[in-house]
One Martini backbone bead per residue (centre of mass of N, CA, C, O) as a GRO file, in nm:
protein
  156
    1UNK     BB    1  -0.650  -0.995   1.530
    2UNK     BB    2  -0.360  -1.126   1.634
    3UNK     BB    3  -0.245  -0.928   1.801
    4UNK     BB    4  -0.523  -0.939   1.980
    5UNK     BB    5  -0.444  -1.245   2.074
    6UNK     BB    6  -0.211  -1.209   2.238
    7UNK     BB    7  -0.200  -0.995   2.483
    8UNK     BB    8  -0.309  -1.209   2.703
    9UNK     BB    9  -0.005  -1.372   2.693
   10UNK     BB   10   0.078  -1.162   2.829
   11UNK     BB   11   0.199  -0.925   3.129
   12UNK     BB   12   0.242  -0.711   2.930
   13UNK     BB   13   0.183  -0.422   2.803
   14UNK     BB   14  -0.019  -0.373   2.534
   15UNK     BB   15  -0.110  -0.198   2.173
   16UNK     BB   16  -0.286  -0.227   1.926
   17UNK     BB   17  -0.222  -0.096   1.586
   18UNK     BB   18  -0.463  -0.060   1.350
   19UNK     BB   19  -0.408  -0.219   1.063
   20UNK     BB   20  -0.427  -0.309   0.681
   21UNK     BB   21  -0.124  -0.252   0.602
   22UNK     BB   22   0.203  -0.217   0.536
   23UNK     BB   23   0.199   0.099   0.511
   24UNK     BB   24   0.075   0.168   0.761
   25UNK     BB   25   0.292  -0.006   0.945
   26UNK     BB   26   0.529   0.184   0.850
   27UNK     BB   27   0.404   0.480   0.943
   28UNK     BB   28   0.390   0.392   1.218
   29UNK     BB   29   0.661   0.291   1.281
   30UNK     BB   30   0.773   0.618   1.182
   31UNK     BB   31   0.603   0.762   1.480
   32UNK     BB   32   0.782   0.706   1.641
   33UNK     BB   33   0.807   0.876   2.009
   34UNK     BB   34   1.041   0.804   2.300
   35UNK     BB   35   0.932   1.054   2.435
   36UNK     BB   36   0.670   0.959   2.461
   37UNK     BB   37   0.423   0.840   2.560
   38UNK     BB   38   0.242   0.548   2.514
   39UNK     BB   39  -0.054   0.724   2.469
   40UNK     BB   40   0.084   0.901   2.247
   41UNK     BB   41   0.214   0.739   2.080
   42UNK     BB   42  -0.050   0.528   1.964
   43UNK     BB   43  -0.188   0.798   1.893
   44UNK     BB   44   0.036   0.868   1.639
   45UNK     BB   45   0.027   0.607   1.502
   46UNK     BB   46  -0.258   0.574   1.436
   47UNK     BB   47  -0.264   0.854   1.276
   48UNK     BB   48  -0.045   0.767   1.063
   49UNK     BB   49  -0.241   0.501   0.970
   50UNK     BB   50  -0.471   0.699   0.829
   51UNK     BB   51  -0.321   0.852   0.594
   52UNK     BB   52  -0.329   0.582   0.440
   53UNK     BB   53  -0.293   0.474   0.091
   54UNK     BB   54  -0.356   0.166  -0.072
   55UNK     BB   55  -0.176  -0.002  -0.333
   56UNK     BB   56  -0.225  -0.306  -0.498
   57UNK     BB   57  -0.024  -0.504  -0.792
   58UNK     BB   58  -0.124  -0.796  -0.975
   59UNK     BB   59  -0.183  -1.146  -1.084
   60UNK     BB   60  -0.440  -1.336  -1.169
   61UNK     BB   61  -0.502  -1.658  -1.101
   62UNK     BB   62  -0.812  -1.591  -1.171
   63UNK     BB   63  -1.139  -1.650  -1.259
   64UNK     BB   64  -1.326  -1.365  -1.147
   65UNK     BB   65  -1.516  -1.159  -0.924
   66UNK     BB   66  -1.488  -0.822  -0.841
   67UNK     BB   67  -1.707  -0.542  -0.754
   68UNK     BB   68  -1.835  -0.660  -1.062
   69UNK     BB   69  -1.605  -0.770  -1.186
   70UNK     BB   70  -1.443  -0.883  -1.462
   71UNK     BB   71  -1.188  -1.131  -1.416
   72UNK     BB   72  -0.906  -1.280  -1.559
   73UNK     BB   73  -0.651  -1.468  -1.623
   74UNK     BB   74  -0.375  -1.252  -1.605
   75UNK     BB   75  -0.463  -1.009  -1.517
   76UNK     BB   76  -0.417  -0.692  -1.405
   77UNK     BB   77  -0.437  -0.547  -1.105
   78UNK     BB   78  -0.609  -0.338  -0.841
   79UNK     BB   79  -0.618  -0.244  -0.497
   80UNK     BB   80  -0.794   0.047  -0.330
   81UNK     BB   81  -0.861   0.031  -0.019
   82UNK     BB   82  -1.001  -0.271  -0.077
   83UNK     BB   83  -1.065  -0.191  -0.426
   84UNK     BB   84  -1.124  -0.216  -0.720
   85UNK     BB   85  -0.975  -0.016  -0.963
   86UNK     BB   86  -0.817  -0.211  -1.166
   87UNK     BB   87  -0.816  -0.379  -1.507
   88UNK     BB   88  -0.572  -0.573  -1.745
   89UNK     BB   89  -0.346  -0.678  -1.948
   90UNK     BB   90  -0.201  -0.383  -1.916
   91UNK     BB   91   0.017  -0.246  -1.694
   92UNK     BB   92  -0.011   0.040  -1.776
   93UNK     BB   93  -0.315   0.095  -1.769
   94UNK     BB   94  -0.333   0.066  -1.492
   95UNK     BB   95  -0.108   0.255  -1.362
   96UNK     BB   96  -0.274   0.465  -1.460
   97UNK     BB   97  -0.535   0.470  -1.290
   98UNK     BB   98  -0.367   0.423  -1.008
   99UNK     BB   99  -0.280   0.725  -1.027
  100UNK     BB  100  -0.530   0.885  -1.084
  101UNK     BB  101  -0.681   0.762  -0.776
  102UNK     BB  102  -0.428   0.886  -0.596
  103UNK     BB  103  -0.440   1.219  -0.695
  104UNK     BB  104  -0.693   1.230  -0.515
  105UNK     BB  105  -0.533   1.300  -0.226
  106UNK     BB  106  -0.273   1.468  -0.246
  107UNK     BB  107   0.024   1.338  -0.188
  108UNK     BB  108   0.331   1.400  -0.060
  109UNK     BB  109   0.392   1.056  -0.037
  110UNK     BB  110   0.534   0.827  -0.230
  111UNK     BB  111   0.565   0.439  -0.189
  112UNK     BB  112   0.744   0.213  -0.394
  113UNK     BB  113   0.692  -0.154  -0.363
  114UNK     BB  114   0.859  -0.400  -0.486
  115UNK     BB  115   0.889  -0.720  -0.603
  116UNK     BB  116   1.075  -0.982  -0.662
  117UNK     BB  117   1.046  -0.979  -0.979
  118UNK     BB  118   1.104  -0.672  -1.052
  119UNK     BB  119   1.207  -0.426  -1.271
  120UNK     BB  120   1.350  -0.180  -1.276
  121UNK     BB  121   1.252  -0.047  -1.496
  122UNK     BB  122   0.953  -0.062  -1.480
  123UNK     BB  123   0.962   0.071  -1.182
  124UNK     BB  124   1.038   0.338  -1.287
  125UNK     BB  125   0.829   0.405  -1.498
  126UNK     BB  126   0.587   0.382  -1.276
  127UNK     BB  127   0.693   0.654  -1.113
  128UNK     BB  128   0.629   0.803  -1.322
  129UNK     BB  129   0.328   0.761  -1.384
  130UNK     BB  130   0.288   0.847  -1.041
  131UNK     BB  131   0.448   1.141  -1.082
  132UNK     BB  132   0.247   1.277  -1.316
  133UNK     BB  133   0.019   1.266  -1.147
  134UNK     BB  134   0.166   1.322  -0.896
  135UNK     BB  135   0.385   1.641  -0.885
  136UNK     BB  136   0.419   1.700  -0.553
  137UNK     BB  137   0.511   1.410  -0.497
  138UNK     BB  138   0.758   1.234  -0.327
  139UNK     BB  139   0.931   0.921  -0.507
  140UNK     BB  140   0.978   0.621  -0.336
  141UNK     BB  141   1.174   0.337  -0.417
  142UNK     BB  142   1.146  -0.016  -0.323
  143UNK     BB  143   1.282  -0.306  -0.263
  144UNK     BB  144   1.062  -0.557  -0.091
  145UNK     BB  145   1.045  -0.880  -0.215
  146UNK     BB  146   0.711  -0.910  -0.274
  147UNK     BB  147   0.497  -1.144  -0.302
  148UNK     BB  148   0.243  -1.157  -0.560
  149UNK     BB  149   0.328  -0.783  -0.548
  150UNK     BB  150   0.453  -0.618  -0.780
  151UNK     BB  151   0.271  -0.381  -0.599
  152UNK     BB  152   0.317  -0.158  -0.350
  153UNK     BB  153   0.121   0.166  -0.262
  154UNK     BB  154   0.194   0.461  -0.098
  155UNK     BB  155  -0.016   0.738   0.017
  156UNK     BB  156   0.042   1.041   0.231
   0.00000   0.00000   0.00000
């Protein structure tokens, strides 16, 4: 990881909280507790990036095979926790497989981060289609508007 190749360039104490992905270093970042020690921080930061799940929905730029399936130009696609979960022309087709997907997870709160080019209604739509599969989870739209992923999904 690039943070852990900084650490040694300052003589500040670092620690670096190992994420994979956006939604988790988002949610280690928001179980910071400064009235807790370094250690007990670090380590509550750290738990709190395990119980993330995340999906990524976008649009393969080529034609390619990935975890034996075979993906076209133009398809969309889903990425849960870095395996390819759908793939297909129709975007709601994909968004209802990785809603069924995130459902088994049972997460209390789903965030769904839109990306630069997204509208409003398709996103409305999509939280729809992601909070009929999980009924019990809290479901909150951000406009994220990052580049490539037309969805980042959280679920923890």
């Amino acid at each position: 990881m690039a943070a852990e190749q900084c650490a040694p360039l300052t003589s500040k104490r670092v620690i670096v909280v190992p994420t994979k992905s956006i939604p988790q270093g988002v949610s280690a970042m928001l179980a910071i507790d400064g009235s807790n020690g370094i250690e007990n921080m670090a380590s509550d930061m750290t738990a709190a990036a395990q119980c993330v799940h995340t999906a990524q929905i976008t649009t393969a730029s080529r034609d390619s095979v990935f975890d034996d399936m075979i993906i076209k130009k133009g398809e969309h696609l889903a990425l849960l926790d870095d395996s390819l979960a759908a793939s297909g022309n129709e975007l709601f087709n994909v968004v209802d497989k990785i809603a069924t997907a995130l459902s088994a997870f049972s997460a209390e709160f789903i965030t769904i981060f839109t990306g630069e080019d997204t509208i409003e209604a398709e996103a409305e739509a999509v939280a729809e289609r992601i909070g009929s599969a999980s009924p019990g989870a809290e479901i909150t739209v951000i406009h994220g508007g990052q580049p490539v992923y037309r969805y980042i999904i959280s679920a923890e």
